[in-house]
N, C-alpha and C positions, 0 to 999 in steps of 0.2 A: 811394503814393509817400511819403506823411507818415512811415512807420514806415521806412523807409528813410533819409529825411535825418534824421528824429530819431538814428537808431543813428550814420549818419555826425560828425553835429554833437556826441556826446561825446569824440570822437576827434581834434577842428579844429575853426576856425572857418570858416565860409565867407559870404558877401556872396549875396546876394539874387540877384545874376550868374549866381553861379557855383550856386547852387540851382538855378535857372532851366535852365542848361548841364544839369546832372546829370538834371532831371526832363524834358529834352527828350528824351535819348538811352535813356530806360529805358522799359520796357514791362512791365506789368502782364501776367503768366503762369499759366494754370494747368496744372498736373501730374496727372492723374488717379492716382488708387491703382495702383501696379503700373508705370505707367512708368517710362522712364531719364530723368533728368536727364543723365546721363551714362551711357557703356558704354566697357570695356577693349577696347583695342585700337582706339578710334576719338578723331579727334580731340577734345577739347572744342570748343560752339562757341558755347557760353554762359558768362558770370560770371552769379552771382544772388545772390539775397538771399532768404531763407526769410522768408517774411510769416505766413504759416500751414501747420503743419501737421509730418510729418517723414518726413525721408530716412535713408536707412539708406547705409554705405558696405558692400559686401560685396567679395569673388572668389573666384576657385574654387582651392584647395590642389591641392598634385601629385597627392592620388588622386582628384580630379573634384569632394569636394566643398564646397559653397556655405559657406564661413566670414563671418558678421556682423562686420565688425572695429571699427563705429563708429555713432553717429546723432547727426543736426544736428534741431538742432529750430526752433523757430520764433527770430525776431533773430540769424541764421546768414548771415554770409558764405560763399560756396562758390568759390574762386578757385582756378585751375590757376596754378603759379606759374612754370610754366617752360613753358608752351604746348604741350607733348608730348603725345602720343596719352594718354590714360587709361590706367592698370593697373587700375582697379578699377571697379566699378560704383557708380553714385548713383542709386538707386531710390526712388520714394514708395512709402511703408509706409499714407499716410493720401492723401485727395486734398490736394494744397497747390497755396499757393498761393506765386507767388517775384514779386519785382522781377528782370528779365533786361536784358544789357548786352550787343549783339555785341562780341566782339574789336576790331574795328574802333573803336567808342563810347570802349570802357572807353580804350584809345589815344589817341584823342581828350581826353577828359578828362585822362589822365597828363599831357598834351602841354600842354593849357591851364589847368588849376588847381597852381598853385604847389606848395601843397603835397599834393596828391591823394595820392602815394607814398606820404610819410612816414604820412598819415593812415592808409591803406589797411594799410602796415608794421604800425602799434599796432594795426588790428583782429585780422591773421590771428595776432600774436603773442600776443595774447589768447588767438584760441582756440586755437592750438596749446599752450599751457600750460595752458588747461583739460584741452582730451583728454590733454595727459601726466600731467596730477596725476590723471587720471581710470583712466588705464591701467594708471600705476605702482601704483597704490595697491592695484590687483587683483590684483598677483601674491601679493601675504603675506595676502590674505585669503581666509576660509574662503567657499563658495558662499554663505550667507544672507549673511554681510555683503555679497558684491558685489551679491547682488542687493535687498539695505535700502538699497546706497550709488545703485544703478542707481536706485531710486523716488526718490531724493532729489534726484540730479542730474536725472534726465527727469520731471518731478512729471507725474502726470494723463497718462501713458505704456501703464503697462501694459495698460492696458485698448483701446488704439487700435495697438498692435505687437501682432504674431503671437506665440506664445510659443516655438513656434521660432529667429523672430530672436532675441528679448531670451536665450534658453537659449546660443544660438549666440556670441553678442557676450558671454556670461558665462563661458565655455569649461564649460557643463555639460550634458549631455545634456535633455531635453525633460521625462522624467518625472523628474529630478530636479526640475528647478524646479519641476512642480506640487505635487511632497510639500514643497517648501520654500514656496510660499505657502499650502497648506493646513496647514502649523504656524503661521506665524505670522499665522495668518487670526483 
């Protein structure tokens, strides 16, 4: 839970209280390798918090197949922001581990910490400007830099993701990427 109000508390201030509130309502989760967090077409029915380990976001393209579009990695919000069934899938790539909040909780706190939104607001718009400066930046680059930029952003990654995924989420085929870590190996 510590890793949780720590990430919260650079975002806001909060009072002993409302600590107290937040660590009653949250449950300590584990995710095996290979589970959903999440699945398209089904409601969400968790918020969480990545403590350890990483999630992949993927779905399936009009011709069937599986496109990597993203990964959260550990100090990772994961919030549905409009309560809609999912489009995409949240899979562990490694076993993790999360802070989870029913719908219900997370509501609860909205309802009772003053400022919970706004705080909550500054997290996900953090990471949403990460994954865009992380995405945009892929299109004008050639495959080794996205994928020298991918080890710098997910440090201590590749070796714990398939190379599948990481090829997939790089838009390059699989044996490309092995000739490109065996050059710059």
């Amino acid at each position: 839970m510590k890793a949780f109000t720590d990430f919260i508390l650079k975002f806001g201030n909060l009072n002993k209280q409302q600590i107290d509130l937040i660590i009653s309502k949250a449950t300590e989760t584990q995710l095996p390798k290979d589970d959903y967090f999440w699945e398209a077409g089904k409601m969400p029915e968790h918020i969480g918090f990545l403590v350890e380990g990483f999630i992949r976001i993927s779905f399936y393209d009009n011709k069937g197949e599986e496109i990597t579009k993203y990964f959260f990695n550990e100090n990772h919000l994961i919030k549905d922001w409009d309560y809609y069934e999912a489009t995409f899938y949240l899979q562990a790539i490694t076993d993790c581990k999360l802070i989870t909040f029913t719908k219900g909780d997370w509501k609860e706190l909205s309802d009772t910490i003053l400022d919970w939104d706004k705080m909550i607001d500054k997290i996900m718009n953090k990471h949403r400007t990460e994954k865009m400066e992380r995405l945009s930046s892929m299109i004008s680059q050639d495959a080794t830099t996205r994928y020298l930029n991918f080890l710098k952003d997910f440090p201590n990654a590749a070796n714990r993701i398939p190379l599948s995924y990481i090829a997939s989420y790089l838009g390059i085929t699989q044996s490309s990427l092995s000739r490109i870590r065996k050059n710059i190996s």
